[in-house]
C-alpha positions in Angstrom: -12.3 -8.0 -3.5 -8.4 -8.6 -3.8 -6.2 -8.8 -0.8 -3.0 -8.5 -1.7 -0.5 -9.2 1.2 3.1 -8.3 0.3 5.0 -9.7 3.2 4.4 -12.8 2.2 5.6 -12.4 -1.8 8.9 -11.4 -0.1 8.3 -8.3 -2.1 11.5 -5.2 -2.3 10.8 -1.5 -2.0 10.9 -1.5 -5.5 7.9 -4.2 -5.9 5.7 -1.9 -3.4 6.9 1.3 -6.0 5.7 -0.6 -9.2 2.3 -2.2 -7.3 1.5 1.4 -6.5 2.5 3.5 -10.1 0.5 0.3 -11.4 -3.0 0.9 -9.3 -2.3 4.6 -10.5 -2.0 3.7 -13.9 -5.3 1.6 -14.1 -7.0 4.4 -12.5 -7.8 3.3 -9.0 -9.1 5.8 -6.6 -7.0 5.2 -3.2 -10.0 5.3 -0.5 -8.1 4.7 2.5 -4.5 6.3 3.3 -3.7 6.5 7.0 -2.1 8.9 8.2 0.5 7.0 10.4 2.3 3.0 10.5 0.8 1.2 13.6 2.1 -1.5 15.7 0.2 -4.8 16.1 0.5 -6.5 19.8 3.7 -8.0 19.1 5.6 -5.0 18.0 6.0 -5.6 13.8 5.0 -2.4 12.0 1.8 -2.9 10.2 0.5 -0.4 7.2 -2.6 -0.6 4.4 -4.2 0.9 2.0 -7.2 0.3 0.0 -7.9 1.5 -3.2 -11.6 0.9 -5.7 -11.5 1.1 -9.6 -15.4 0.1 -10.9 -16.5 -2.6 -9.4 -12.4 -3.9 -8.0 -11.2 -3.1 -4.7 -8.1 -3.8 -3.9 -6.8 -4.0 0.0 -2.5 -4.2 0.2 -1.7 -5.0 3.6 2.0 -4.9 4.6 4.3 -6.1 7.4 7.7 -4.4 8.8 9.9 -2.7 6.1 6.8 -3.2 3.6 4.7 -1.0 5.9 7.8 1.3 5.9 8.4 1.5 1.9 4.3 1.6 1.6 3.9 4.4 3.6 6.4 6.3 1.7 5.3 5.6 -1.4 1.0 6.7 -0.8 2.9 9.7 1.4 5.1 10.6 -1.2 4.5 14.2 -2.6 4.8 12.6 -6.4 2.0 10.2 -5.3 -0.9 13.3 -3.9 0.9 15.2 -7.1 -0.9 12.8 -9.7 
């Protein structure tokens, strides 16, 4: 299993766009969307998906305006289009 944790790479909304064409592109099946951002106890946003291609799967957690620009992305209408 990969975790991959994109609050701590520093990562842009652009990063979280490419990490997400780039699961699509290798074929990974996303298994998990929620439907909504939750707040942990401390009040920071906190979003993830997790996705499986053979015998991969792939967890991306995000923190903040990560969980905000990851939840656009898997909600976008170009994402569900594909």
């Amino acid at each position: 299993m990969i975790n991959s944790n994109l609050v701590h790479k520093g990562s842009e909304p652009s990063d979280i766009k490419d990490l997400i064409q780039d699961l699509t592109v290798k074929k990974y099946t996303f298994r998990i969307i929620p439907e909504k951002i939750t707040r942990m106890n401390n009040g920071i946003k906190y979003y993830y998906i997790e996705a499986e291609c053979k015998d991969s799967k792939v967890i991306i957690n995000a923190y903040g305006r990560e969980a905000e620009e990851l939840f656009k992305q898997v909600h976008s209408s170009s994402f569900f289009g594909k």
